[in-house]
N, CA, C and O atoms as a Tripos MOL2 file, in Angstrom:
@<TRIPOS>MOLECULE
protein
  276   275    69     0     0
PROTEIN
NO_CHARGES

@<TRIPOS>ATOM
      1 N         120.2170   37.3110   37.8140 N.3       1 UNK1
      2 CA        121.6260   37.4400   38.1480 C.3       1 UNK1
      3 C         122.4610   36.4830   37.3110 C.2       1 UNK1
      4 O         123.6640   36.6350   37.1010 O.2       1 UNK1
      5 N         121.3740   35.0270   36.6420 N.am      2 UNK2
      6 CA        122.7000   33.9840   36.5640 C.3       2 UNK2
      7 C         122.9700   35.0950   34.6700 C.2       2 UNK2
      8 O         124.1250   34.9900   34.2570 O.2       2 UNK2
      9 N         122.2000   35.8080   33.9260 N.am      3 UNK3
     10 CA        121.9220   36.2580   32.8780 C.3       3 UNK3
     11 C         123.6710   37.1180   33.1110 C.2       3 UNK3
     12 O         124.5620   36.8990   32.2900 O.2       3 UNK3
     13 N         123.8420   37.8340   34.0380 N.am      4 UNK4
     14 CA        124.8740   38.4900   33.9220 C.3       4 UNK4
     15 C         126.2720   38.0790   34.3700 C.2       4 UNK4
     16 O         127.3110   38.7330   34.2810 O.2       4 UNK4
     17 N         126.0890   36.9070   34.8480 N.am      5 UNK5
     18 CA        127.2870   35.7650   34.5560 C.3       5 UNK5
     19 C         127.6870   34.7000   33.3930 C.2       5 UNK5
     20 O         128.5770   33.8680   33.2180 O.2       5 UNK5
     21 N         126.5920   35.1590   32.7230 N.am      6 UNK6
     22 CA        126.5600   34.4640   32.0090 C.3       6 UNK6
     23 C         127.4800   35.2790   30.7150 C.2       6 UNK6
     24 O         128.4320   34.8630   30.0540 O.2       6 UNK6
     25 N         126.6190   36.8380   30.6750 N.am      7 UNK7
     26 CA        127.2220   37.7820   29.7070 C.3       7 UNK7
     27 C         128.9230   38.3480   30.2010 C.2       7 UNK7
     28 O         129.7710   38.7360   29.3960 O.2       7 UNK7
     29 N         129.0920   38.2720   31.5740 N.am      8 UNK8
     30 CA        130.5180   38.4220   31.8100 C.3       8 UNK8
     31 C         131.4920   37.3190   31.3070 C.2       8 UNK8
     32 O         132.6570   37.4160   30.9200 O.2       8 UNK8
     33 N         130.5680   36.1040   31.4430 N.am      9 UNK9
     34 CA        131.7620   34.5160   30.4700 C.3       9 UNK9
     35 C         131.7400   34.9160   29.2330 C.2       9 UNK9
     36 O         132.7880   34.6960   28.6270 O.2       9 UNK9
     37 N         130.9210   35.4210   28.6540 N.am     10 UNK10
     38 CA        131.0190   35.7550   27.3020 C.3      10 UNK10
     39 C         131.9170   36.7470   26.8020 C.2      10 UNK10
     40 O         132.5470   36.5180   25.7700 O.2      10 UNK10
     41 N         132.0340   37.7410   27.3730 N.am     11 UNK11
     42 CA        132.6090   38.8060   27.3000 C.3      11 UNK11
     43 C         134.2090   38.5200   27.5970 C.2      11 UNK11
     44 O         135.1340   38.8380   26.8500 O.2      11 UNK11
     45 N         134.2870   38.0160   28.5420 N.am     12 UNK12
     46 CA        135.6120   37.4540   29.0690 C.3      12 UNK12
     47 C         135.9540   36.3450   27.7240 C.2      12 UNK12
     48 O         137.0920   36.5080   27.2840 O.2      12 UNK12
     49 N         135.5480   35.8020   27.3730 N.am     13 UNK13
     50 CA        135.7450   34.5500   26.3770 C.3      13 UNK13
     51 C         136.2200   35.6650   24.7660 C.2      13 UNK13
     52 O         137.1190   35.3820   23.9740 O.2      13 UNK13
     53 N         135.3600   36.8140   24.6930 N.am     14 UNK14
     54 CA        135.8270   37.4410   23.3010 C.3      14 UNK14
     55 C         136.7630   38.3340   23.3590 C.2      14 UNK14
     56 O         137.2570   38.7380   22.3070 O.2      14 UNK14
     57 N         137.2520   38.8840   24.7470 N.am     15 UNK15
     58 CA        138.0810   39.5130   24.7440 C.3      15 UNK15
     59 C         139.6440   38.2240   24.8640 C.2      15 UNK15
     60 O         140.5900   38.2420   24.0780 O.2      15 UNK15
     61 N         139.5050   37.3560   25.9120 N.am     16 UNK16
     62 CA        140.7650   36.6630   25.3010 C.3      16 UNK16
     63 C         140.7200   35.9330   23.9320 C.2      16 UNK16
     64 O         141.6810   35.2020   23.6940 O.2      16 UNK16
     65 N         139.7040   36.0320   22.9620 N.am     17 UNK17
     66 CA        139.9510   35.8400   21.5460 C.3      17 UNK17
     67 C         140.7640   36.8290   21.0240 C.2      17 UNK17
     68 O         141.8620   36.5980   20.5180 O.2      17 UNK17
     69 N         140.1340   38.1980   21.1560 N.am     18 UNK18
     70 CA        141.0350   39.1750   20.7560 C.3      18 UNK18
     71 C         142.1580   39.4680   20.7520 C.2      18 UNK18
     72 O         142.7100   39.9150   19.7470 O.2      18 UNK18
     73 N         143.0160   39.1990   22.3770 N.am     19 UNK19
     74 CA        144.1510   38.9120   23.0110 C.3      19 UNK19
     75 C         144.9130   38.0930   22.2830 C.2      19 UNK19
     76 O         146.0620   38.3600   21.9290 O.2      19 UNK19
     77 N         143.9700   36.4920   21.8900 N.am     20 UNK20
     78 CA        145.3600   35.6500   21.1460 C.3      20 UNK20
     79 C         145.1690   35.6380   19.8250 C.2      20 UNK20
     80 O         146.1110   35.1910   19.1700 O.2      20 UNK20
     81 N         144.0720   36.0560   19.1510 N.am     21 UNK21
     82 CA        143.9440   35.9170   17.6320 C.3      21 UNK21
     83 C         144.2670   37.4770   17.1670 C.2      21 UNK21
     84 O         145.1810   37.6640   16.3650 O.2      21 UNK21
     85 N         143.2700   38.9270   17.8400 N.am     22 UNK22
     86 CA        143.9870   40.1670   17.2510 C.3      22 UNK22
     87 C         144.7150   40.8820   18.1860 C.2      22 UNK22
     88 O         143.9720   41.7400   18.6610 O.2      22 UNK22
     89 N         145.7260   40.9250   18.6290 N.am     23 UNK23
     90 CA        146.5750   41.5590   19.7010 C.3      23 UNK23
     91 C         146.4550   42.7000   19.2170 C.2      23 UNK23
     92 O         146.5510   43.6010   20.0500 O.2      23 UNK23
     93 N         146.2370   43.0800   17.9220 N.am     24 UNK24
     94 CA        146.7810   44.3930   17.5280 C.3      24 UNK24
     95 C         145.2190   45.5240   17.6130 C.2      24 UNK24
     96 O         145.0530   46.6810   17.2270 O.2      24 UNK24
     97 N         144.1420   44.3820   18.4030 N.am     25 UNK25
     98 CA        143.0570   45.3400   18.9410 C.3      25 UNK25
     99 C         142.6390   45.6720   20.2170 C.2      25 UNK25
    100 O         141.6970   46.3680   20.5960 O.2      25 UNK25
    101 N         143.5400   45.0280   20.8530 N.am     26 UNK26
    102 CA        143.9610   45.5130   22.3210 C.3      26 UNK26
    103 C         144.0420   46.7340   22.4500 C.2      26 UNK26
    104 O         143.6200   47.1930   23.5120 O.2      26 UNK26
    105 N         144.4220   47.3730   21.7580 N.am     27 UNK27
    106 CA        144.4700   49.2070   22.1980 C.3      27 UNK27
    107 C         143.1790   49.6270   22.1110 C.2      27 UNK27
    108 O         143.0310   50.7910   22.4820 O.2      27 UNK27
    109 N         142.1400   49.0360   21.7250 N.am     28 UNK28
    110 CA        141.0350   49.3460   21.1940 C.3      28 UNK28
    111 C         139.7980   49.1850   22.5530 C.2      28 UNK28
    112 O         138.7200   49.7360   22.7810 O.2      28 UNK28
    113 N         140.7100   48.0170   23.3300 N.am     29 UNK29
    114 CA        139.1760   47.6710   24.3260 C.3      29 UNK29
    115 C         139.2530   48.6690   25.7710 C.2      29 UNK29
    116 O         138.4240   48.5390   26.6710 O.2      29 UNK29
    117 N         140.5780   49.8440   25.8360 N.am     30 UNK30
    118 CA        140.5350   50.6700   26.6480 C.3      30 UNK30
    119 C         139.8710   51.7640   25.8950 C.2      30 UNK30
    120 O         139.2340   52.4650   26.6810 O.2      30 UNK30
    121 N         139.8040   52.0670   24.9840 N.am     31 UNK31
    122 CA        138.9280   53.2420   24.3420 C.3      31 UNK31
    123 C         137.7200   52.9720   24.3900 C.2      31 UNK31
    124 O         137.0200   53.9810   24.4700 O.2      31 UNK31
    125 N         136.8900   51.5190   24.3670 N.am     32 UNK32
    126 CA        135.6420   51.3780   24.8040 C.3      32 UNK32
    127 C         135.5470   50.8590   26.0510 C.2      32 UNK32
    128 O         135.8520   49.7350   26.4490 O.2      32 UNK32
    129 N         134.9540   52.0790   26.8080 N.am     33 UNK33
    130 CA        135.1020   51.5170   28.4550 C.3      33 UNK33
    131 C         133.2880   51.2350   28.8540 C.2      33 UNK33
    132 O         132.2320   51.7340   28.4670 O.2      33 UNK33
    133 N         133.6570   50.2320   29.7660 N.am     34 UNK34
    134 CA        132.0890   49.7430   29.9110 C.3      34 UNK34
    135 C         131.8780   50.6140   31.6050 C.2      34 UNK34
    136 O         132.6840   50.4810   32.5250 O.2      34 UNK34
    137 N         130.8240   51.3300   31.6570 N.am     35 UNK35
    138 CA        130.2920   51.8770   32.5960 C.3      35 UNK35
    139 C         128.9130   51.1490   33.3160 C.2      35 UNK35
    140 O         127.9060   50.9520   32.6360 O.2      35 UNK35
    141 N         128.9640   50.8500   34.4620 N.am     36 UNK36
    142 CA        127.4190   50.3050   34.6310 C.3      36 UNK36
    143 C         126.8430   51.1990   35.4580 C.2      36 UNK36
    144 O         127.3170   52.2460   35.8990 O.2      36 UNK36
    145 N         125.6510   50.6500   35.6590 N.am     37 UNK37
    146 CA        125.0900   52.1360   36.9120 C.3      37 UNK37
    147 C         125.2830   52.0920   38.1970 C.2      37 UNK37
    148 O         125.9500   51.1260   38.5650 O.2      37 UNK37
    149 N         125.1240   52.4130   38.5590 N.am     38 UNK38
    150 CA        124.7550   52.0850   40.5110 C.3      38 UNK38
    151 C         123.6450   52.6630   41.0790 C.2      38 UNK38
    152 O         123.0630   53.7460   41.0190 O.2      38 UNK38
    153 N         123.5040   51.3710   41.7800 N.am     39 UNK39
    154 CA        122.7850   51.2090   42.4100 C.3      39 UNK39
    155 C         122.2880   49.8590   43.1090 C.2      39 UNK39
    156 O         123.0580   48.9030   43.2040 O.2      39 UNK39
    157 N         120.7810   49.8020   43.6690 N.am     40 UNK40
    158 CA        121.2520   48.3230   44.0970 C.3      40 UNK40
    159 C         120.3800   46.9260   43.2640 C.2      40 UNK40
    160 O         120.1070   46.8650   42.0650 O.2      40 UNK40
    161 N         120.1970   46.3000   43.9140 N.am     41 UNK41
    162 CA        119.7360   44.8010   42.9400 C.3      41 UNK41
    163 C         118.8460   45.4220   42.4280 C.2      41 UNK41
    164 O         119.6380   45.6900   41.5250 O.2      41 UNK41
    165 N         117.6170   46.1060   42.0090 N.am     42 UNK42
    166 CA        116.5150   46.6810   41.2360 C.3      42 UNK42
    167 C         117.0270   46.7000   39.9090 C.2      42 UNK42
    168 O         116.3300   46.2200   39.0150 O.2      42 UNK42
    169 N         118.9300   47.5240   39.4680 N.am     43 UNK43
    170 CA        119.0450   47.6720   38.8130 C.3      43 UNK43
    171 C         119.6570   46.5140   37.5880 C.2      43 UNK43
    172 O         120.2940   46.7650   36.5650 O.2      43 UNK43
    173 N         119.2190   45.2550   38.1040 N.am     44 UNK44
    174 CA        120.1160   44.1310   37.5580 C.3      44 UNK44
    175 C         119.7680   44.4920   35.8370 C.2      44 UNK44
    176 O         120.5990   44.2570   34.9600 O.2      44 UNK44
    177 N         118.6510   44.9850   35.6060 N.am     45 UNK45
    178 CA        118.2800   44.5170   33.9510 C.3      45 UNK45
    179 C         118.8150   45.5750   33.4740 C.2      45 UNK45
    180 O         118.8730   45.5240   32.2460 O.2      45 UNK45
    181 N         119.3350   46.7470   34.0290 N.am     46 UNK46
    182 CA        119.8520   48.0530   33.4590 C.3      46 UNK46
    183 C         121.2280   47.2040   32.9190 C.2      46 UNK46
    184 O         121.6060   47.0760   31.7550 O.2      46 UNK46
    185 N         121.8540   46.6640   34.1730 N.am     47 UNK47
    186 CA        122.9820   46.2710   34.2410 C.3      47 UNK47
    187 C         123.2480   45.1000   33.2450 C.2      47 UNK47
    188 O         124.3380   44.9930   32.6820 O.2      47 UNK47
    189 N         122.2660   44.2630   33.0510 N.am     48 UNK48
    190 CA        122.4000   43.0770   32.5150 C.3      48 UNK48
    191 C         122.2130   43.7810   30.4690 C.2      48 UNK48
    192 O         122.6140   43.2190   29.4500 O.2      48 UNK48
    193 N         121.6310   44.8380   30.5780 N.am     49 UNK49
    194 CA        121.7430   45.7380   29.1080 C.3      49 UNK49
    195 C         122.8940   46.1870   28.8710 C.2      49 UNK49
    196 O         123.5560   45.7030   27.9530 O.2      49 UNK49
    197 N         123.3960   47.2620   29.6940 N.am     50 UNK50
    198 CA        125.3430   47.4190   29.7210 C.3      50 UNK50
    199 C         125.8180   46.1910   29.0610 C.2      50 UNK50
    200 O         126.1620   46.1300   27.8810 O.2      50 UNK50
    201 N         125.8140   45.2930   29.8380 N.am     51 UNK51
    202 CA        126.8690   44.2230   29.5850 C.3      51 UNK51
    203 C         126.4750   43.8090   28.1860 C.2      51 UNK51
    204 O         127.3180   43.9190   27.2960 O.2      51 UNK51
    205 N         125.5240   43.4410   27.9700 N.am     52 UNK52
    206 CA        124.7370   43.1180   26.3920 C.3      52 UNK52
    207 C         125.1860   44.1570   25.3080 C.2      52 UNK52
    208 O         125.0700   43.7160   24.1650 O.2      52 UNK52
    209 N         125.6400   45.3530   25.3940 N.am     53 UNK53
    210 CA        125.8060   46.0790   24.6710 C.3      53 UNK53
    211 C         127.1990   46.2260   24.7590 C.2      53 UNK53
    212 O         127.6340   46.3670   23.6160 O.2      53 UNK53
    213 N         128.4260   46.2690   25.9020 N.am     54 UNK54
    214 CA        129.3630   46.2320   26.0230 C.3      54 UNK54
    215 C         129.8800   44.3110   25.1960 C.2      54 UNK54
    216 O         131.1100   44.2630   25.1760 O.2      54 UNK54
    217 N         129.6910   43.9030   25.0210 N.am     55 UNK55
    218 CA        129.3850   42.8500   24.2870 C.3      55 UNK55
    219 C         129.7750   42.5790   22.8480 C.2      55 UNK55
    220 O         130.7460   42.1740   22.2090 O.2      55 UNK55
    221 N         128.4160   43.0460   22.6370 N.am     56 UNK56
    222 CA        127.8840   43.4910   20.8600 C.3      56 UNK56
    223 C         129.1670   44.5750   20.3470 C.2      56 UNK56
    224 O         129.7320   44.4880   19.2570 O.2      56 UNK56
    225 N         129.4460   45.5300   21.3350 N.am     57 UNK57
    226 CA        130.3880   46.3570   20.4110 C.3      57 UNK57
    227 C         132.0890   45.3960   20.6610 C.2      57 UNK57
    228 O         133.1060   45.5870   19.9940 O.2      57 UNK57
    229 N         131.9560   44.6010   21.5700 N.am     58 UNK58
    230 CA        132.9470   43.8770   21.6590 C.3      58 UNK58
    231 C         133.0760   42.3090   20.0850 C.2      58 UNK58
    232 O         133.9210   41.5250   19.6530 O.2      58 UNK58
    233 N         132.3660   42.4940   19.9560 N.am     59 UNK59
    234 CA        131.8670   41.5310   18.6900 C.3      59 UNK59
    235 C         132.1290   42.3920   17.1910 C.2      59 UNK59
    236 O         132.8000   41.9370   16.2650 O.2      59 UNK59
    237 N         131.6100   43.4020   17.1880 N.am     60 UNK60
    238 CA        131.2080   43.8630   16.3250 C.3      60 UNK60
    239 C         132.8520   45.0050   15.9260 C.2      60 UNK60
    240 O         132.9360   45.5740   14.8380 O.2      60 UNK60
    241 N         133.7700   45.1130   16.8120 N.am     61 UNK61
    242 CA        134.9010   45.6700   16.7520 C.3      61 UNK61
    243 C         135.6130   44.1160   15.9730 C.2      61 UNK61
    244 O         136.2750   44.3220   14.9560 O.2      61 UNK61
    245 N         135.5200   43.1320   16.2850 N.am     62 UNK62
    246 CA        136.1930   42.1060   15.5570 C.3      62 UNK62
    247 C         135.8230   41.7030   14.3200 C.2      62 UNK62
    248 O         136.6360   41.4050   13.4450 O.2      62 UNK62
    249 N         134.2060   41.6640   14.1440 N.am     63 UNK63
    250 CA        133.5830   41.2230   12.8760 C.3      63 UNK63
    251 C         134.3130   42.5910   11.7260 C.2      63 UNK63
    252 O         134.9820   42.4560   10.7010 O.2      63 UNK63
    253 N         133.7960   43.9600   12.4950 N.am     64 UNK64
    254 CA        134.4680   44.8340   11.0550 C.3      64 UNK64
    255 C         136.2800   44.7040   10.7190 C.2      64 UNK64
    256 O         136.8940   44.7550    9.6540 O.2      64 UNK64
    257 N         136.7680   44.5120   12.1950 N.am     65 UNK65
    258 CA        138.3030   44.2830   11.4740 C.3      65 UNK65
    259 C         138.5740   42.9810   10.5900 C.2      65 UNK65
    260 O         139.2180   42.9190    9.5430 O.2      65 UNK65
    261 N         137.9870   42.0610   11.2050 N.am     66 UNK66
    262 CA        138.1530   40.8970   10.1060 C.3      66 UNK66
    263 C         137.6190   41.1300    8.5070 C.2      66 UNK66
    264 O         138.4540   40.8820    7.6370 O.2      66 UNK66
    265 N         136.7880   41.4170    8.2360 N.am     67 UNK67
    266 CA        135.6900   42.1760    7.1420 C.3      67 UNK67
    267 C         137.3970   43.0640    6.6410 C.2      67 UNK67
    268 O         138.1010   42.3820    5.8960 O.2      67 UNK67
    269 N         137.7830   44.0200    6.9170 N.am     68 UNK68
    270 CA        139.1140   44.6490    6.3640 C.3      68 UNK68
    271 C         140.0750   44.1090    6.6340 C.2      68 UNK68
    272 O         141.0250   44.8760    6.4760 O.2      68 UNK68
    273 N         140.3730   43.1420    6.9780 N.am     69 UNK69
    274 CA        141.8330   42.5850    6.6640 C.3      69 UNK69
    275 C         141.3120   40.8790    6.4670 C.2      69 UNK69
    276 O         142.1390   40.0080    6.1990 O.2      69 UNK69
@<TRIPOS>BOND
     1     1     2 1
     2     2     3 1
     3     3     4 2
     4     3     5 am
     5     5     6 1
     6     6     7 1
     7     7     8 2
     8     7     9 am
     9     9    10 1
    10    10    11 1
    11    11    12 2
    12    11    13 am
    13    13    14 1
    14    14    15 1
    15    15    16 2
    16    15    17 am
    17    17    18 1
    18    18    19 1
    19    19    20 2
    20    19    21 am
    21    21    22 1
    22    22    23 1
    23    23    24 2
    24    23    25 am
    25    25    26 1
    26    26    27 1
    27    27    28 2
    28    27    29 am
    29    29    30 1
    30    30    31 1
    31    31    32 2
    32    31    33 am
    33    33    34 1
    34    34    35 1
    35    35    36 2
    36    35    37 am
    37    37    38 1
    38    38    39 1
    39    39    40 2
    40    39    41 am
    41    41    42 1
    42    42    43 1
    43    43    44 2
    44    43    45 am
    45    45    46 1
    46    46    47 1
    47    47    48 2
    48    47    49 am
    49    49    50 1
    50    50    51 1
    51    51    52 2
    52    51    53 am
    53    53    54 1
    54    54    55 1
    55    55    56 2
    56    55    57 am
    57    57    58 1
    58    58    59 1
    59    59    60 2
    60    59    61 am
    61    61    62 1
    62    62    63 1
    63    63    64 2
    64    63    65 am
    65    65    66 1
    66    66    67 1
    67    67    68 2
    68    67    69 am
    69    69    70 1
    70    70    71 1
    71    71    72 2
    72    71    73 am
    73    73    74 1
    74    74    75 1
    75    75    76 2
    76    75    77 am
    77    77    78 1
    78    78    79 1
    79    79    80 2
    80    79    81 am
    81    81    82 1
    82    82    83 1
    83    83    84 2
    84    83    85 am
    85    85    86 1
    86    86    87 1
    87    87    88 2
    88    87    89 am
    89    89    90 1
    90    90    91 1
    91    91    92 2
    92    91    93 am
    93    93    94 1
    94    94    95 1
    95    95    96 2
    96    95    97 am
    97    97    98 1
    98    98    99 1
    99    99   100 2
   100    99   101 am
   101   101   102 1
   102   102   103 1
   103   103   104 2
   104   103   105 am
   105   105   106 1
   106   106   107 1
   107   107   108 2
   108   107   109 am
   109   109   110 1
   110   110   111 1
   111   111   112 2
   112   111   113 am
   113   113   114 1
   114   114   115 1
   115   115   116 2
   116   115   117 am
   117   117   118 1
   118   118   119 1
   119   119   120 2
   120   119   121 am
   121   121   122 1
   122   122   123 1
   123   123   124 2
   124   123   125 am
   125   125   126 1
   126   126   127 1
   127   127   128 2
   128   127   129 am
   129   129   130 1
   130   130   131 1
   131   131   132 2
   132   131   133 am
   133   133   134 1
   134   134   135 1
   135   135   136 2
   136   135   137 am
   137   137   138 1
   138   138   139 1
   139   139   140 2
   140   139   141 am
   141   141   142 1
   142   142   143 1
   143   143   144 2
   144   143   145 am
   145   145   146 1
   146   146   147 1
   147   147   148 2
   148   147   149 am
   149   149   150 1
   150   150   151 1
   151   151   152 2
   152   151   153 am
   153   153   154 1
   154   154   155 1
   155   155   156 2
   156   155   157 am
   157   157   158 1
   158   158   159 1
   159   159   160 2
   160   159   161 am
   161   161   162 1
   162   162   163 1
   163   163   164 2
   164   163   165 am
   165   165   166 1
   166   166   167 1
   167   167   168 2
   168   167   169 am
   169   169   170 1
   170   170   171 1
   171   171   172 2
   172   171   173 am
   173   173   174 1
   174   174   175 1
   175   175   176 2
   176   175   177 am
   177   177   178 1
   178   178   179 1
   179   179   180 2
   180   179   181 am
   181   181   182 1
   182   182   183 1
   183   183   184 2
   184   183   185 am
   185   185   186 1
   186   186   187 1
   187   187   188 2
   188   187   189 am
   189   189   190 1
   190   190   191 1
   191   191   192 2
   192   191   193 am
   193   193   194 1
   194   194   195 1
   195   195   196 2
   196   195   197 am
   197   197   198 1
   198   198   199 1
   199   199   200 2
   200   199   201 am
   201   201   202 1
   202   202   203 1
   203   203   204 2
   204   203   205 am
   205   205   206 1
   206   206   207 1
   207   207   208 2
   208   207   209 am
   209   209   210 1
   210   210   211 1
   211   211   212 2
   212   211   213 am
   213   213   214 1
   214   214   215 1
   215   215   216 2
   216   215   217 am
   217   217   218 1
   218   218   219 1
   219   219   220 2
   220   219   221 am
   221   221   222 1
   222   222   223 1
   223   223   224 2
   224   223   225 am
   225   225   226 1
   226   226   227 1
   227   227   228 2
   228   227   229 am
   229   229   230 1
   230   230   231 1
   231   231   232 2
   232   231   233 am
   233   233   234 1
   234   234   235 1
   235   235   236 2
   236   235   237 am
   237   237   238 1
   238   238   239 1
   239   239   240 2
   240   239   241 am
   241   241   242 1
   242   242   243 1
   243   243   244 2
   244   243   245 am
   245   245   246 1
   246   246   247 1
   247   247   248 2
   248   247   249 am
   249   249   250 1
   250   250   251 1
   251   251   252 2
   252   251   253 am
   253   253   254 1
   254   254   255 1
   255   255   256 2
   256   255   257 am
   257   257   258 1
   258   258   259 1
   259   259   260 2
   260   259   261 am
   261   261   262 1
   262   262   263 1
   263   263   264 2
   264   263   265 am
   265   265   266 1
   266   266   267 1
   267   267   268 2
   268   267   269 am
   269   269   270 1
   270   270   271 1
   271   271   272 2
   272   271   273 am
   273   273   274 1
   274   274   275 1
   275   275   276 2
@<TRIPOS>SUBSTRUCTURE
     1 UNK1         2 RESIDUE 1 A UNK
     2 UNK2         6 RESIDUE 1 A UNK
     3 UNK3        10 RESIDUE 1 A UNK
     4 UNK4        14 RESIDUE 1 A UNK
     5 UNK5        18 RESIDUE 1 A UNK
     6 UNK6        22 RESIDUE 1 A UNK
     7 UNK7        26 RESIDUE 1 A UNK
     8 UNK8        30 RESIDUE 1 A UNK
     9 UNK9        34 RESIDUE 1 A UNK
    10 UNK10       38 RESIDUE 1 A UNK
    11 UNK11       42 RESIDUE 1 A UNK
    12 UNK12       46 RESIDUE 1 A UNK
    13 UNK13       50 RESIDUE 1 A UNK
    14 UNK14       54 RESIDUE 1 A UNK
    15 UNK15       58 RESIDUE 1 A UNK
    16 UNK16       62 RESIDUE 1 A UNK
    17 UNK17       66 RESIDUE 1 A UNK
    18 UNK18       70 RESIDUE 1 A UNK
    19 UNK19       74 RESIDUE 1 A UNK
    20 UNK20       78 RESIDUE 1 A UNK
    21 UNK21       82 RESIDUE 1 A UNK
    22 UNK22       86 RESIDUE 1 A UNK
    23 UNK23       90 RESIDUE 1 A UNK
    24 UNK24       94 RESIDUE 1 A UNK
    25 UNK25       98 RESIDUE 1 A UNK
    26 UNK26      102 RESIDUE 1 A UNK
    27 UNK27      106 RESIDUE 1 A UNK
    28 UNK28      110 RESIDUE 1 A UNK
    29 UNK29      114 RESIDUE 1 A UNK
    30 UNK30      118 RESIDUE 1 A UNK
    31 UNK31      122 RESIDUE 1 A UNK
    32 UNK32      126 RESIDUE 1 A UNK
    33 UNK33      130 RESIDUE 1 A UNK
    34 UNK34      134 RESIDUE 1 A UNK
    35 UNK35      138 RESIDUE 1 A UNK
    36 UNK36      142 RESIDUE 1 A UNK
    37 UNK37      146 RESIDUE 1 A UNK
    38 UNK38      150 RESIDUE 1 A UNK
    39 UNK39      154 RESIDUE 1 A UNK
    40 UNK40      158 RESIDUE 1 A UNK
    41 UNK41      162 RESIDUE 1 A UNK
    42 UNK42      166 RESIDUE 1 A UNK
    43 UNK43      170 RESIDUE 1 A UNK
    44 UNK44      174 RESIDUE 1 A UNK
    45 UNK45      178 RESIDUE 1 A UNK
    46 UNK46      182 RESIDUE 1 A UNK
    47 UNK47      186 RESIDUE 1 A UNK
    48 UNK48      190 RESIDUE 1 A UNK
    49 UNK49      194 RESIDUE 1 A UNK
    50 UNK50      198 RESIDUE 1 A UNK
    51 UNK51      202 RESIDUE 1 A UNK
    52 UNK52      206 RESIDUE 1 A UNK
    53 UNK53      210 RESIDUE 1 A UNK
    54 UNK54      214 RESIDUE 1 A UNK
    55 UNK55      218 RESIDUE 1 A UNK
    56 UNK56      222 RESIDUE 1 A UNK
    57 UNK57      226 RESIDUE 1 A UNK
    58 UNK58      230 RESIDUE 1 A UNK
    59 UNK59      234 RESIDUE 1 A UNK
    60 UNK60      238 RESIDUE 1 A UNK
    61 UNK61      242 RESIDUE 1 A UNK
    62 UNK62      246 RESIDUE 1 A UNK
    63 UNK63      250 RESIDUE 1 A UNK
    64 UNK64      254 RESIDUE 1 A UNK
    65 UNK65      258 RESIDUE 1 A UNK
    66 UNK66      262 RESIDUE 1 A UNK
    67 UNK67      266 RESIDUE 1 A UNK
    68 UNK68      270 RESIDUE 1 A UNK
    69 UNK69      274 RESIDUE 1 A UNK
């Protein structure tokens, strides 16, 4: 569990990067919407992959815009 508090600080931490360094990719983090599954605690590592991957494309949307501009 602490794995997916851990990836929500993270996540939370690159999206207000985005917010104060690229505002102009804000339109961008409603077009990638993070879905998790449901269900109950069994599914923590499904869940704790979502977030890992909701993440990475949260990273990886900043690394290529920086890379072009």
């Amino acid at each position: 569990m602490k794995l997916s508090q851990e990836l929500l600080a993270e996540i939370t931490q690159v999206t207000r990067s985005i917010e104060d360094h690229h505002p102009e990719l804000q339109k961008y983090l409603d077009e990638n919407p993070m879905t998790l599954p449901e269900g109950d605690s069994s599914d923590v590592e499904m869940d704790n992959q979502a977030l890992r991957e909701y993440l990475d494309s949260l990273k990886e949307l900043v690394t290529k815009y920086d890379k072009e501009h």
